[in-house]
N, C-alpha and C positions, 0 to 999 in steps of 0.2 A: 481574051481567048476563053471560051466555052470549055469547063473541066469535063474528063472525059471519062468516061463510066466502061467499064467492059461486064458484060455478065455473062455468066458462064452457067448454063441450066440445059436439060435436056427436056424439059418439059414445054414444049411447043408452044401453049398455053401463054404459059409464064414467060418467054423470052417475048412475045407477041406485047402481054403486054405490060413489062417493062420498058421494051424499046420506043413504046409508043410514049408511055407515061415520063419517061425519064426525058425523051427530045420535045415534049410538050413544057417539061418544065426550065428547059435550058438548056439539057447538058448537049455533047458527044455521045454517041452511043454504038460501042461494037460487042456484038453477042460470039459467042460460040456454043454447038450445041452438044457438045462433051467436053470432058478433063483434057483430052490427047491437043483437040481441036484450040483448046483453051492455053496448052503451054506454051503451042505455035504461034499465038496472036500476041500471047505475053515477052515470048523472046526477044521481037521487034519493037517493044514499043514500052513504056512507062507511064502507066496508066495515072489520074489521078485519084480513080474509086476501083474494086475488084468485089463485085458481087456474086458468090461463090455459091452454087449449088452443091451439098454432101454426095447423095448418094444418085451416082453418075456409071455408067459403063464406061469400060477401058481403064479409067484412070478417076477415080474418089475425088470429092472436093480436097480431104484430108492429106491427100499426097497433092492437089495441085498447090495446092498453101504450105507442104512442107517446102517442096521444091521454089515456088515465089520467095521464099524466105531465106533459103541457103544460096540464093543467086545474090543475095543484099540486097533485093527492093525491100521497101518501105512503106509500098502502097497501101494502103489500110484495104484491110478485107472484111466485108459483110456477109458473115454466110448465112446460109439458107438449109435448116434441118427440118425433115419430118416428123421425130422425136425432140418431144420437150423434155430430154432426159441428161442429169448432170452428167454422167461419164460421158455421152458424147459433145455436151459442149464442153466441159473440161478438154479432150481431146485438140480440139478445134483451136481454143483457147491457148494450150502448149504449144501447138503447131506456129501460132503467131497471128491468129487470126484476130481484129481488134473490137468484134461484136457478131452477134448470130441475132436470126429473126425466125419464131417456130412456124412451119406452115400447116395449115391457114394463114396466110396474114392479110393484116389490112392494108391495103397500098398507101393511104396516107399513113400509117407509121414505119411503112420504109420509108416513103420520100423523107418523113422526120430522120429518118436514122441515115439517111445520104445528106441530107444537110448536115447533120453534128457530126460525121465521120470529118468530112469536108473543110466543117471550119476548123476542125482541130486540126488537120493538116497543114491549114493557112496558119493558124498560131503557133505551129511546132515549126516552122519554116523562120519564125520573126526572131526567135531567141538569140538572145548574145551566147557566145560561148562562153561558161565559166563554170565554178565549184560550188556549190553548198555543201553546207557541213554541218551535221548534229549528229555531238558526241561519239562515237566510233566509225562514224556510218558519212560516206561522204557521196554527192550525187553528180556525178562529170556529165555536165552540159553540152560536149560536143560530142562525146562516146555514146551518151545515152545510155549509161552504166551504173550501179550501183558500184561501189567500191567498202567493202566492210573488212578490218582486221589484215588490210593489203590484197584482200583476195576482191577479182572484179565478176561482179554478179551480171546477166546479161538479161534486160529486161525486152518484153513484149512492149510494143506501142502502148497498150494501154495501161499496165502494168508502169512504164515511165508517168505518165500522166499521171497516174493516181499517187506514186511515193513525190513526186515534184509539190503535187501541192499539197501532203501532207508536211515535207519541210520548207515549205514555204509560209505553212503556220502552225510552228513547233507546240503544243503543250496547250493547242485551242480545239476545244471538242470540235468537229464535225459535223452535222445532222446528215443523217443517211440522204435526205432531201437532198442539200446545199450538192454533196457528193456527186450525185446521180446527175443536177442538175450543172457543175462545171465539169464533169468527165465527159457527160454522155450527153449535152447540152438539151437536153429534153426529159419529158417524167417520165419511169418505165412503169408499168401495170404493179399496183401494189403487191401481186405475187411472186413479181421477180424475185431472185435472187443471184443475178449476174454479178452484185456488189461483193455480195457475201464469197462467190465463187474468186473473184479478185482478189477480195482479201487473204481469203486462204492460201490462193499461190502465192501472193508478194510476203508473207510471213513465212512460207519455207522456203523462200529463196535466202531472205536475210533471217533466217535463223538457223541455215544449215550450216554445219560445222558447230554446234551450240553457240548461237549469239542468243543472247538473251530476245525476249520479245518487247520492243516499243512501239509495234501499234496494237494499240490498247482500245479494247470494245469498252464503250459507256451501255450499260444495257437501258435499250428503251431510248437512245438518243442517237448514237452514231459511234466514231470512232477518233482516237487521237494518238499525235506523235507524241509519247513519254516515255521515258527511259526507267520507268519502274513496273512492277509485276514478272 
């Protein structure tokens, strides 16, 4: 079965040619040309990709991804902002969105960023259920939860991915490379800073309430799970 993409833009242009690009390259493809138009296609159906346009009439990307997300899907969401500006992807980011792409873009680094959404979806689907555990801090593989000091932390898609495979190798530096390269299964442009923005939310989620902090920046190399600093 052909996975199946919905995109959601108001930009004529853009939905043209997505729809084109995206069923050239294999998928399903259902567009909508607003938010409103977008939640009605979403209600019926469980997409495997949600390509989210921001700034939309009627109804924002911002609220169609808050709403996709308090329904319980889990479809990964690629949005699409006009500003390469942090506070709105941080936004986005909170809402549960699992990657943004700034426009301009290049159509071959979407198609890149619809294949690594994608396979991550196929590998988050393979997993056994079960626990890991380092030191206060425990990670429930069927919840997709952080769990620290009894209290359960409630992670984004990607925000899971990236603490899973930091306890997956407790107390081994990172290179921001390696990172970039099993999260986001492709290189981002040397100026990103989508990492960095990651990291900062998944340290105040497990450090709220004071936990101490164990991931730990190596400066100049990347980052690691250790339970000192």
């Amino acid at each position: 079965m052909r996975p199946h993409v919905v995109v959601v833009d108001d930009d004529e242009k853009i939905i043209s040619l997505l729809r084109r690009s995206l069923a050239f390259e294999g998928y399903e493809v259902t567009t909508a040309s607003n938010g409103l138009e977008g939640i009605k296609i979403l209600m019926g159906m469980e997409p495997d990709l949600l390509v989210l346009d921001v700034m939309m009439p009627q109804i924002d990307g911002w609220e169609v991804c808050r709403r996709v997300r308090e329904s319980g899907s889990s479809v990964p969401i690629l949005m699409l902002t006009a500003k390469d500006d942090v506070v709105d992807r941080v936004r986005g980011l909170d809402m549960g969105a699992d990657d943004y792409l700034v426009k301009p873009f290049a159509l071959e680094e979407l198609l890149a960023r619809v294949r690594a959404l994608l396979r991550r979806k196929t590998e988050r689907t393979e997993e056994t259920g079960n626990r890991i555990v380092y030191e206060d801090l425990t990670l429930d593989q069927d919840s997709r939860e952080a769990i620290r000091d009894g209290k359960r932390i409630e992670l984004t898609a990607k925000e899971y991915d990236l603490l899973l495979l930091f306890m997956q190798n407790p107390r081994r530096v990172l290179t921001r490379d390696s990172i970039m390269e099993k999260i986001w299964g492709y290189d981002f442009s040397g100026e990103s800073n989508v990492l960095e923005v990651y990291i900062a939310m998944l340290r105040q989620k497990l450090e709220e309430g004071g936990g101490k902090r164990i991931i730990q920046t190596v400066r100049g190399t990347g980052y690691v799970l250790r339970g000192e600093g």
